[in-house]
C-alpha positions as CSV (number, residue, x, y, z in Angstrom):
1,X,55.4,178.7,-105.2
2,X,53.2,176.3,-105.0
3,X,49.3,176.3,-106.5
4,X,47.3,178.3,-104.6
5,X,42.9,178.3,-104.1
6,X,41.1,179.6,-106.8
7,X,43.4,178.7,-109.9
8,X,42.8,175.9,-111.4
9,X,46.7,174.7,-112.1
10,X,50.0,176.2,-110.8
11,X,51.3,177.8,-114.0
12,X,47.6,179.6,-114.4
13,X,49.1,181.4,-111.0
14,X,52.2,181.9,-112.0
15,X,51.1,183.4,-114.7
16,X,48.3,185.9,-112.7
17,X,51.5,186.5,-110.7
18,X,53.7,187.6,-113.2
19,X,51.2,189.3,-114.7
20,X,50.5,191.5,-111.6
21,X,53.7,191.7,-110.4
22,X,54.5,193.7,-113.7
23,X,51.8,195.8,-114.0
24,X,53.0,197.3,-110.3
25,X,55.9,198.2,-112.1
26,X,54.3,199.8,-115.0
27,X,54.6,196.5,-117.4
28,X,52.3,194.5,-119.3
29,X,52.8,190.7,-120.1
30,X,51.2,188.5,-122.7
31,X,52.9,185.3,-124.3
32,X,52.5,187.7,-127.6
33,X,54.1,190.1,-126.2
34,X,56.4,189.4,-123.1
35,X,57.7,192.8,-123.5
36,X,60.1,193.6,-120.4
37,X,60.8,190.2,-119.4
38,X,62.7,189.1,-122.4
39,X,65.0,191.7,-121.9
40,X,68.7,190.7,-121.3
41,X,68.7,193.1,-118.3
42,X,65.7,191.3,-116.9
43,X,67.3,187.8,-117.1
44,X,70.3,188.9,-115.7
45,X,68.3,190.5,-112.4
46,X,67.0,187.0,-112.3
47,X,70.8,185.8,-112.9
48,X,71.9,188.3,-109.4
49,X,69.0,187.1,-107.2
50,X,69.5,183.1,-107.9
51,X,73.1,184.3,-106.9
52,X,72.8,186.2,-103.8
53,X,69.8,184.1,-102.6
54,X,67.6,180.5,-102.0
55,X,64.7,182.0,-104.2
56,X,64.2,180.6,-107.6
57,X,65.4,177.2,-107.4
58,X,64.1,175.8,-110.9
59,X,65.1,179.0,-112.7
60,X,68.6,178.1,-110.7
61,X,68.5,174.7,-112.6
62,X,67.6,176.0,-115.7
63,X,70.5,178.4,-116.0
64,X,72.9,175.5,-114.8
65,X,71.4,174.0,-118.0
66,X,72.6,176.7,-120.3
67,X,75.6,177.2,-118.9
68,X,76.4,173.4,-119.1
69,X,75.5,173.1,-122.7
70,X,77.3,176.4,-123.4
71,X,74.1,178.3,-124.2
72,X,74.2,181.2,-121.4
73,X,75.4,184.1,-123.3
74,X,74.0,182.6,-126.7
75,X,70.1,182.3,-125.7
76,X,70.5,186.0,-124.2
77,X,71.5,186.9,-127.7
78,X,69.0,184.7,-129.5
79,X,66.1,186.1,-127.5
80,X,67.2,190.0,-128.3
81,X,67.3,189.2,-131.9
82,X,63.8,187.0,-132.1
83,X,62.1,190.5,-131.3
């Protein structure tokens, strides 16, 4: 996704996105208060769809990150307890 008219940087649309993608789904988001999207079930969605298709490519890189280091399973783990 790239930046689109009327927000002044890319993550600030990103971040309307994910916000309103959520609240279609009955969520709420706040860097307080991710809520849904640091569940382990959420992540591992993410996990199926960077599998099964093109979509995602940096979150792609990321995970190849964690799974490089070792971290996969760990930083699923991490984030559950930090609640």
């Amino acid at each position: 996704m790239g930046k689109y008219p009327g927000y002044v940087t890319r993550a600030s649309f990103h971040l309307a996105y994910l916000k309103a993608m959520l609240i279609e789904r009955s969520h709420r988001y706040t860097k307080q208060r991710p809520g849904v999207v640091i569940e382990p079930s959420y992540v591992e969605a993410l996990r199926a769809r960077c599998a099964r298709t093109e979509h995602l490519p940096s979150f792609r890189h990321l995970l190849a990150a964690f799974e490089a280091a070792g971290d996969a399973g760990r930083v699923m783990t991490r984030t559950r307890a930090a609640r």
